[in-house]
C-alpha atoms as one frame of an Amber mdcrd trajectory, in Angstrom:
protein
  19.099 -21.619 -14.384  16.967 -18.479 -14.016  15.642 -16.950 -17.241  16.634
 -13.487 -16.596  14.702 -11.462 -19.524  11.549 -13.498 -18.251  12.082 -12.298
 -14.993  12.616  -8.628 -16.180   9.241  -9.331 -18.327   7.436 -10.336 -14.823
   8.886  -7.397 -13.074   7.874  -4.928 -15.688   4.562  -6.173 -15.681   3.985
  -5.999 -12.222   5.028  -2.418 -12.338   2.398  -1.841 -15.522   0.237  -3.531
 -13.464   0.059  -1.113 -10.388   0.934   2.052 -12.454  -2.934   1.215 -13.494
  -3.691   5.133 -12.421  -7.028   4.112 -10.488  -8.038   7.449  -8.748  -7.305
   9.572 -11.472  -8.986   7.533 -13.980 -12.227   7.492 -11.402 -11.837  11.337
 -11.091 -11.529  11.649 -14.923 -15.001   8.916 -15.338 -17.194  10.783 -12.721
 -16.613  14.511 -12.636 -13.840  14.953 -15.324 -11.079  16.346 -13.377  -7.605
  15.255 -12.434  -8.055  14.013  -8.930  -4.557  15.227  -7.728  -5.870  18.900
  -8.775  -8.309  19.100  -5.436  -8.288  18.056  -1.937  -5.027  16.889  -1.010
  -3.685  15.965  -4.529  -2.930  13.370  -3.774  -3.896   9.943  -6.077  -5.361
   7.855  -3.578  -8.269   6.276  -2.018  -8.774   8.784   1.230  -8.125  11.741
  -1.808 -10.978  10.153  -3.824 -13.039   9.707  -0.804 -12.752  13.039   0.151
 -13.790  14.781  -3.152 -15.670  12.010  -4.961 -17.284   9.900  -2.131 -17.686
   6.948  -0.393 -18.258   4.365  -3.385 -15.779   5.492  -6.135 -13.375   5.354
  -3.176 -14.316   1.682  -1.972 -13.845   1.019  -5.520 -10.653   2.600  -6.147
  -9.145   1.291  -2.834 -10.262  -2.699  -3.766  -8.320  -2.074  -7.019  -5.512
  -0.395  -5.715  -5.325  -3.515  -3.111  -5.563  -6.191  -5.770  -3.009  -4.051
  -7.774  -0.372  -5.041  -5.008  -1.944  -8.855  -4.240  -1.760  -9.948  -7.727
   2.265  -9.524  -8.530   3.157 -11.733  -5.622   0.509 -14.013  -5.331   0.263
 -15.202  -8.941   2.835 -13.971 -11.456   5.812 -14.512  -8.867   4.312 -17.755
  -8.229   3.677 -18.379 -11.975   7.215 -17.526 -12.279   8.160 -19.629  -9.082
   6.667 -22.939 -10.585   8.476 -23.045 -14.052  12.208 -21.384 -12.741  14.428
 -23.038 -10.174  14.480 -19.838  -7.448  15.719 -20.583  -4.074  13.554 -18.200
  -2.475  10.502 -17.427  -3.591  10.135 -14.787  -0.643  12.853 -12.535  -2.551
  10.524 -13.511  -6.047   7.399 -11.672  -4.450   8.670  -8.889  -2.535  10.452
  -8.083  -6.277   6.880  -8.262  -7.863   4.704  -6.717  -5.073   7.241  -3.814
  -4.599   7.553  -3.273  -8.318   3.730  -2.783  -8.239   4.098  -0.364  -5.195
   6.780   1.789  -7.209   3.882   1.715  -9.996   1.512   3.083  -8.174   3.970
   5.723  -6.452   5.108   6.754  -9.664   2.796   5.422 -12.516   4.201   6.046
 -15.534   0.385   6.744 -16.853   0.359   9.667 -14.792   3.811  11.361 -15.688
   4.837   9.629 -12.660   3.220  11.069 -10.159   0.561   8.833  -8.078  -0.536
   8.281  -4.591   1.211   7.361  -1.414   1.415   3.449  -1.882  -0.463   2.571
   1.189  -3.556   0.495  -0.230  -1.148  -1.006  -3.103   1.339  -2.191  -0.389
  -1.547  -3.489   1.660  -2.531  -5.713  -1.104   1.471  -6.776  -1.021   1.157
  -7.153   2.707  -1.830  -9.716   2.439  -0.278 -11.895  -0.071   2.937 -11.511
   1.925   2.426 -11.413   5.436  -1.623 -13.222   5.728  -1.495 -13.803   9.246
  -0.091 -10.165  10.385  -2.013  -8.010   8.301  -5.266  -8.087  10.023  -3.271
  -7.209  12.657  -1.565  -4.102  10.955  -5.331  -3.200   9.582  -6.856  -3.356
  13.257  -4.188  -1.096  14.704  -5.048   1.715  11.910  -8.240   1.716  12.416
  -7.532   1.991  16.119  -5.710   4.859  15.097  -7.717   6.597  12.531 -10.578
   6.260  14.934  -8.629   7.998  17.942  -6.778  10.573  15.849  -8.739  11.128
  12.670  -5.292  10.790  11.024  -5.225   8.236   7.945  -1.727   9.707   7.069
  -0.553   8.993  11.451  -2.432   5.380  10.890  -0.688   4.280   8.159   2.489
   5.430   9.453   1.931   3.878  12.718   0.433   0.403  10.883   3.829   0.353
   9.030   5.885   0.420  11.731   4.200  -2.195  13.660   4.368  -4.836  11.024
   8.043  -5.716  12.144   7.394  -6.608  15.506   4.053  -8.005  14.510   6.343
 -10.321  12.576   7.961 -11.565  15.291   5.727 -12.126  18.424   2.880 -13.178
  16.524   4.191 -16.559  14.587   5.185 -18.085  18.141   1.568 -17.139  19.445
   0.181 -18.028  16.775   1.915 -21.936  16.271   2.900 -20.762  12.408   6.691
 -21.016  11.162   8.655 -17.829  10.947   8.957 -15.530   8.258  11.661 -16.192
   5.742  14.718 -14.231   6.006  14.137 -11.921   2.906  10.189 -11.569   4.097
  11.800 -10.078   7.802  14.371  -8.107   6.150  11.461  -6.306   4.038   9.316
  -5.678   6.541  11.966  -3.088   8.151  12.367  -2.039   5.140   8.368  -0.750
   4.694   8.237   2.047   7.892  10.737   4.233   5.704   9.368   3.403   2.124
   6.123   4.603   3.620   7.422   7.181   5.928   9.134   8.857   2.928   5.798
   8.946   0.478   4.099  10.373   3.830   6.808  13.317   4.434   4.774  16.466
   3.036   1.830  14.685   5.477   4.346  14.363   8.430   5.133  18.352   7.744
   1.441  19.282   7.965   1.143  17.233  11.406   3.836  18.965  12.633   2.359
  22.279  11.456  -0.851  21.183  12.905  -2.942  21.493   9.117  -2.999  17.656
   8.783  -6.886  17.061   7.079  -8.380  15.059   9.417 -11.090  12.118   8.673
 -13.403  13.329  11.532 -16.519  10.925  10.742 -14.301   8.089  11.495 -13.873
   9.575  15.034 -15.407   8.288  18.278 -13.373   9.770  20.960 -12.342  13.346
  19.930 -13.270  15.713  17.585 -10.354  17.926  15.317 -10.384  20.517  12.805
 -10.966  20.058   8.941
């Protein structure tokens, strides 16, 4: 029989876990502002890039990443190995998720964080290990033709359904779980939805663009 209020305990941690406010504790650290006060404002690894530089946001972004791997990979599992779970698919994406929904809305930062993306990426790789490189490569493909992290990630998202599917076949690996396929529709909206102001600004055409990660074209700041 499950142990419910150890369940809830694992949950809440992985939520504690990625409400760990990364960015704004880097912006606070290095220049003493509140990183969602400039650029963007947004509380996230391109934001921190973008006013702080290149190495506080490689280091944010690995955090943020391990922030999302950790929940499913090792307390779920922890969890898995002393609890009799028929699924422990449903176990993870209940951990990783609850670490996305930290970072989204951390409540060290009166709820108000960044867009998910390199949080749910380090849910993706614990979850999906053979697809994500996949996901990753067709961002960059994007980010380098459109200068667009916001279009990438969007775009990544969406293609980590049908990734799902063609590439186990190809690849001679067993298919996803039920509850793992079933999640993965689920992740174009959840990210869609923390990317709606950015999906406004494309329309408008004052989307920031990352233009020194473009080869093909050049855009406007």
């Amino acid at each position: 029989m499950i142990d419910h209020s150890y369940l809830f305990l694992v949950i809440a941690i992985s939520y504690l876990l990625g409400s760990i406010p990364t960015s704004i504790i880097a912006g606070k650290v290095i220049r003493g502002i509140d990183i969602r006060e400039y650029g963007s404002g947004n509380a996230g690894g391109t934001n921190v890039f973008r006013v702080l530089g290149f190495k506080p946001a490689l280091f944010v972004i690995f955090i943020d990443v391990l922030k999302g791997w950790l929940p499913p990979a090792f307390l779920a599992q922890s969890f898995f190995e002393i609890q009799s779970i028929p699924d422990l698919g449903i176990l993870q994406i209940l951990c990783g998720f609850s670490a996305v929904i930290g970072h989204t809305y951390t409540i060290f930062g009166g709820f108000k964080g960044g867009k998910g993306v390199g949080t749910l990426g380090g849910m993706m790789i614990a979850l999906f290990p053979s697809v994500f490189p996949f996901c990753f490569g067709i961002a960059i493909i994007a980010i380098v033709f459109t200068g667009y992290v916001s279009l990438a990630s969007i775009i990544a998202s969406c293609s980590l359904p049908i990734l799902l599917i063609l590439l186990p076949p190809f690849l001679g690996l067993s298919p996803a779980p039920l509850s793992i396929m079933i999640f993965s529709l689920l992740v174009p909206w959840f990210i869609i939805f923390t990317h709606r102001s950015n999906i406004q600004r494309l329309r408008n055409g004052e989307e920031n663009q990352f233009k020194k990660a473009m080869i093909f074209k050049k855009g406007k700041d």
